[in-house]
N, C-alpha and C positions, 0 to 999 in steps of 0.2 A: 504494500500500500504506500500511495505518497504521502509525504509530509509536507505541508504548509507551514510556512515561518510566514507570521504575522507579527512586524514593529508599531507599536504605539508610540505615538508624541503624546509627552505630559506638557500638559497647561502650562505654559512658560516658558517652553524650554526653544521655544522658537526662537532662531537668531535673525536678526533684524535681515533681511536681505535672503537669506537662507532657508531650503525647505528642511524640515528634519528627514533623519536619514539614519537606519538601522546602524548599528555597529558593524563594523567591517572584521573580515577572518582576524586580520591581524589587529585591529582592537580588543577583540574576543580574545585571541590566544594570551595578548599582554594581561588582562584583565588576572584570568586563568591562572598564568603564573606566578602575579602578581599574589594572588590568593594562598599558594602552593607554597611559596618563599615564606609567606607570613607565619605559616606551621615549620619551617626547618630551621634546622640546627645554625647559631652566627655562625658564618666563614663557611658553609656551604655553600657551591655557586647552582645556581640555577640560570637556563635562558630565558631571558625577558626578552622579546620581542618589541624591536625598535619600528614604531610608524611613523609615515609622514603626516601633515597635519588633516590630509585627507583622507588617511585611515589606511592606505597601503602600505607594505611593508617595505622598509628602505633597504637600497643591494647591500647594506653591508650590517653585519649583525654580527655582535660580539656577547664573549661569557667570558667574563674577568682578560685576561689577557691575550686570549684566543680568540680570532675573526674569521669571518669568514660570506662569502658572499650566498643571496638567496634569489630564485625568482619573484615572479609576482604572487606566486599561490606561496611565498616564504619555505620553500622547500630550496634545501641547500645544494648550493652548483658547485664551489670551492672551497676549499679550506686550505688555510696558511698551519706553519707550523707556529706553535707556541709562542705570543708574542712578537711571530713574523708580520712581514709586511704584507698585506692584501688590497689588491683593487680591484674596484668592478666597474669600473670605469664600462668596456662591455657591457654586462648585466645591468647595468643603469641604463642603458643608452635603446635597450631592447626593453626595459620594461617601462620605461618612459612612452614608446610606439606603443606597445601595450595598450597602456593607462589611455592614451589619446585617441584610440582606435576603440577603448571601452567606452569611453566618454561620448565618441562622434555616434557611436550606434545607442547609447545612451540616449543624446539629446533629438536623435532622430526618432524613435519610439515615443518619446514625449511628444513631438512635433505632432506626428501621427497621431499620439490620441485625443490630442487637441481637436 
């Protein structure tokens, strides 16, 4: 059977200019682990997931000293060694087209149901 994700906006929470807008994978995931840390041990590391301000996941995502790059679905492409150096300069550049190709068919579905 399928499941329906239904987002509610609460009374308020509207941003002036802005429709509300479900939380995204990786808002969820940071949330999640934000949660999960709060029950471990000091000096445990756990990953937190790094988003941009629009809720997607940024290429490059770090656990204490260790980086490493992800896609847009925050599934990991690269890793550095320990403290090495990482870019994703790449995976930015592809997940930006992404983002901008999700947006155009985005605002074109809205157009439409206008």
């Amino acid at each position: 059977s399928a499941c329906l994700t239904v987002c509610l906006s609460v009374t308020g929470s509207r941003t002036a200019g802005r429709r509300p807008r479900c939380p995204t994978h990786c808002e969820k995931a940071r949330e999640m682990a934000l949660r999960v840390r709060s029950n471990m041990a000091a000096g445990a590391e756990i990953h937190i997931p790094a988003c941009s301000e629009d809720g997607n996941f940024l290429p490059l995502q770090c656990v204490g000293s260790r980086c490493f790059c992800v896609d847009a679905e925050g599934k990991t492409m690269i890793g550095g060694p320990t403290g090495g150096a990482v870019t994703c300069k790449m995976f930015s550049r592809l997940s930006e087209q992404f983002h901008l190709s999700e947006q155009k068919l985005e605002n074109t579905s809205l157009t439409l149901m206008n």
